[in-house]
C-alpha positions in Angstrom: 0.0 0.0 0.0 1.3 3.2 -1.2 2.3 5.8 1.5 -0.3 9.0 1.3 1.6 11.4 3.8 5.1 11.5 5.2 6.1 14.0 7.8 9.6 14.1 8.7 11.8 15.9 11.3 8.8 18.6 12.1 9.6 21.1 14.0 7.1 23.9 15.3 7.8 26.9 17.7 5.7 29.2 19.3 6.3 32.3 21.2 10.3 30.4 22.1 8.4 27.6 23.1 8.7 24.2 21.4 5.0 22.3 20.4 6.3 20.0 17.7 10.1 18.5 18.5 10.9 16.4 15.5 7.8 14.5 14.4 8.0 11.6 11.9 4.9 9.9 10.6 3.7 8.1 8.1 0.3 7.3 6.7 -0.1 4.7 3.7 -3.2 5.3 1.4 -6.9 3.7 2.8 -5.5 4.0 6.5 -6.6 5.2 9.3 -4.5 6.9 12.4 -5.6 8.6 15.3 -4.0 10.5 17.4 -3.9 11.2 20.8 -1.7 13.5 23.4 -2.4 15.0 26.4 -4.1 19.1 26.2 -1.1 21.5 24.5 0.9 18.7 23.2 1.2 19.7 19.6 -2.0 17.4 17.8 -3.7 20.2 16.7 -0.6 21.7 15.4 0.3 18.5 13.5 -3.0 18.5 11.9 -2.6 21.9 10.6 0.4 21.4 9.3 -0.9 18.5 7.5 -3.8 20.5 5.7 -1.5 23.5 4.9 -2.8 25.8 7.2 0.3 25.9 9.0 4.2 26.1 8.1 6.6 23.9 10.0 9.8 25.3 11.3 11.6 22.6 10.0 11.4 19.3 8.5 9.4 18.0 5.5 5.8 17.4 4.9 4.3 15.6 2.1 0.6 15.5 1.8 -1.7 14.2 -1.3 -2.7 17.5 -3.1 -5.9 16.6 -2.3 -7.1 17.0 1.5 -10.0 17.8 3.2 -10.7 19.2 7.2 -13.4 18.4 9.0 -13.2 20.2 12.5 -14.8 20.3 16.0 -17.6 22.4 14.7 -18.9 21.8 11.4 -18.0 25.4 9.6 -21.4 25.3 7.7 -22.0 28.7 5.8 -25.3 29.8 7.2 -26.1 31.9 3.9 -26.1 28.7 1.8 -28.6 25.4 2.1 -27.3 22.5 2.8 -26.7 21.7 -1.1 -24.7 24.6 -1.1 -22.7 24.1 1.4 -21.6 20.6 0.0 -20.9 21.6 -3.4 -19.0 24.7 -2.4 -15.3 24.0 -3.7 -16.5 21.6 -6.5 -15.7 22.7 -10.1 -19.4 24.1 -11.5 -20.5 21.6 -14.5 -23.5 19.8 -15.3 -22.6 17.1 -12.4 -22.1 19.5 -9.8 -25.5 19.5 -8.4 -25.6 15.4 -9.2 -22.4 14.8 -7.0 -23.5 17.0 -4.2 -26.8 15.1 -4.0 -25.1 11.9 -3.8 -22.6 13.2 -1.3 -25.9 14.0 1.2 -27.4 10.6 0.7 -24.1 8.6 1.8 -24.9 10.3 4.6 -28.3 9.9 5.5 -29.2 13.7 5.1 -30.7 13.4 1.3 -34.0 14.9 2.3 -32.1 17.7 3.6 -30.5 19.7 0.5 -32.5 23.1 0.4 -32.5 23.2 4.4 -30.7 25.9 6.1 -27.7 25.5 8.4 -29.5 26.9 11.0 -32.5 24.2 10.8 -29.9 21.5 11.6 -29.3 19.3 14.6 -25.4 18.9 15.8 -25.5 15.6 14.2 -26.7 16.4 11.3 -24.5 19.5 10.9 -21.8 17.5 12.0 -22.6 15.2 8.5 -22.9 17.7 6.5 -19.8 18.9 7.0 -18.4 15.0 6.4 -20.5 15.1 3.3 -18.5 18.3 2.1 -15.2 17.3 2.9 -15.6 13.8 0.8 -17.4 14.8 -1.6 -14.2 15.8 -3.1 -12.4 12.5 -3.0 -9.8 13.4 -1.0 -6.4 11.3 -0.7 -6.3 12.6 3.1 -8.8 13.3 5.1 -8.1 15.2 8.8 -10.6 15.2 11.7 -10.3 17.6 14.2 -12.1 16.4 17.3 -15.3 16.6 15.2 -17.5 14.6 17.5 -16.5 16.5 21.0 -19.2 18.7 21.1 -21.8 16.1 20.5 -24.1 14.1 23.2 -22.5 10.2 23.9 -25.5 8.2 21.5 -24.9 10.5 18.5 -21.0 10.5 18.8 -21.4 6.9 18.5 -23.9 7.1 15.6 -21.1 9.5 13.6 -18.6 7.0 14.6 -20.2 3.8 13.0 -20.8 6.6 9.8 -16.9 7.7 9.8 -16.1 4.1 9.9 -18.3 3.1 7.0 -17.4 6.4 4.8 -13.9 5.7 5.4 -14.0 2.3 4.2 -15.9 3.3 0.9 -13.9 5.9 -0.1 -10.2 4.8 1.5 -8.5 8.2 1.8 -6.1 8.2 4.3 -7.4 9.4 7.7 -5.6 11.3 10.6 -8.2 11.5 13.6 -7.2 14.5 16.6 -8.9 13.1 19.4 -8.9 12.9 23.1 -11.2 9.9 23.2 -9.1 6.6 23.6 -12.4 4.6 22.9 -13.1 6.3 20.5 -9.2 5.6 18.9 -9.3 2.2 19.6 -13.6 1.8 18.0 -12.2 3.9 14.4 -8.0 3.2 13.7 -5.7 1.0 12.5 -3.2 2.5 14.1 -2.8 4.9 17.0 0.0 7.2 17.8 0.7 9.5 21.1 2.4 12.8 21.2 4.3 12.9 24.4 6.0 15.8 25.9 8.4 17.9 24.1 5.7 17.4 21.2 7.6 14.1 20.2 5.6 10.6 19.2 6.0 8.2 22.2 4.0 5.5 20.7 3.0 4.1 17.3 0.6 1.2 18.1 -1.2 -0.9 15.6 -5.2 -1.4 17.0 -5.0 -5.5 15.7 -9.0 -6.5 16.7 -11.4 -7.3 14.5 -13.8 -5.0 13.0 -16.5 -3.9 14.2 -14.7 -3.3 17.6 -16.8 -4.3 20.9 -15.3 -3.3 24.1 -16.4 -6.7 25.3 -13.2 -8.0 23.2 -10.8 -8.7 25.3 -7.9 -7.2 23.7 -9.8 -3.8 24.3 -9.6 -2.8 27.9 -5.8 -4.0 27.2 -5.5 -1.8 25.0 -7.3 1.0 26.4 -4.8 0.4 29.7 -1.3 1.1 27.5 -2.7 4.2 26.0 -3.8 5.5 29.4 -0.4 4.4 30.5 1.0 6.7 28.3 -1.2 9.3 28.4 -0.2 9.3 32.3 -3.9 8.5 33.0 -4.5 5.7 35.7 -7.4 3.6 34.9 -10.5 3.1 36.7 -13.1 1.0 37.7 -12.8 -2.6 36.2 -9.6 -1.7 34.1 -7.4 -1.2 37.2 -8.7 -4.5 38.9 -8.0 -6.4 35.4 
């Protein structure tokens, strides 16, 4: 499998102080990393730097040309419907509106294309907003914490959606998040950023889809990453 992104030796300051201390990653074509790190570490710094939004103070990043954002809140323009806000980056031709439409349906919202922004729910927002960003086909897609702000049963519902998309359209997937369920329900691999913004851990999530938390191999799992996270765990975990 062909490598989509390679960062290497990234460096990032801010105000004198260090966020990013020599990052290397790498992120092969159809797969899907998520990333973790305690508040301030550097994720969302790497993420930016991923989708160009950002410059590195040294290093190298390559990225597909092609790349998409999806953040924390889903960055709908209210002055456009829902079709609108979908389409908006697509080359205008005769398929435009065709693409859009199809976009909305993989993600359940195709009744919803002259509703406004405003009209939405956080989940369906929240889809819209995935609609947009793969609706271009992108060779890497970034998630920003996008399911943070919303309540635990539709977080899960977006999850199961994110999983599916993903899997359909293989772009290769960064996740920010601060969820270590979440990590270990979505990646094939998850990586930590320790301190002085460097990766601490690269470690492949080998259960088998979809992931149950009754698997064994979970809570092991979900132990190591608190571990290095500096998190103890609680409840059944610690007595495992």
């Amino acid at each position: 499998m062909s490598v989509a992104v390679r960062a290497g030796g990234i460096r990032r300051e801010f105000g004198g102080r260090s966020v990013l201390g020599g990052v290397d990653l790498q992120i092969r074509r159809g797969e899907f990393v998520a990333l973790l790190g305690a508040s301030g570490s550097g994720k969302t710094t790497l993420l930016r730097l991923l989708a160009g939004l950002d410059r590195p103070d040294a290093g190298e990043v390559l990225v597909p040309r092609a790349r998409t954002v999806v953040f924390q809140e889903p960055r709908l323009v209210p002055s456009l419907r829902v079709l609108g806000n979908v389409a908006l980056g697509l080359p205008r031709g005769a398929a435009t509106r065709a693409t859009a439409l199809a976009a909305l349906a993989e993600v359940g919202l195709a009744g919803h294309a002259r509703a406004w922004p405003a009209t939405l729910s956080g989940g369906e927002a929240q889809r819209v907003a995935l609609a947009r960003a793969l609706v271009r086909e992108p060779g890497l897609l970034l998630l920003d914490e996008p399911f943070a702000a919303l309540d635990a049963l539709t977080r899960l519902r977006m999850q199961d959606l994110v999983a599916d998309l993903v899997a359909r359209h293989r772009p290769a997937v960064l996740l920010v998040t601060h969820d270590v369920d979440e990590a270990i329900r979505l990646a094939d691999r998850v990586v930590v950023l320790g301190g002085g913004g460097r990766l601490v851990l690269d470690e492949p999530v080998a259960l088998a889809r979809p992931r149950d938390d009754a698997d064994p191999g979970f809570p092991v799992l979900r132990r190591r990453l608190l571990a290095e996270l500096g998190v103890a765990p609680a409840g059944r975990d610690s007595a495992a």
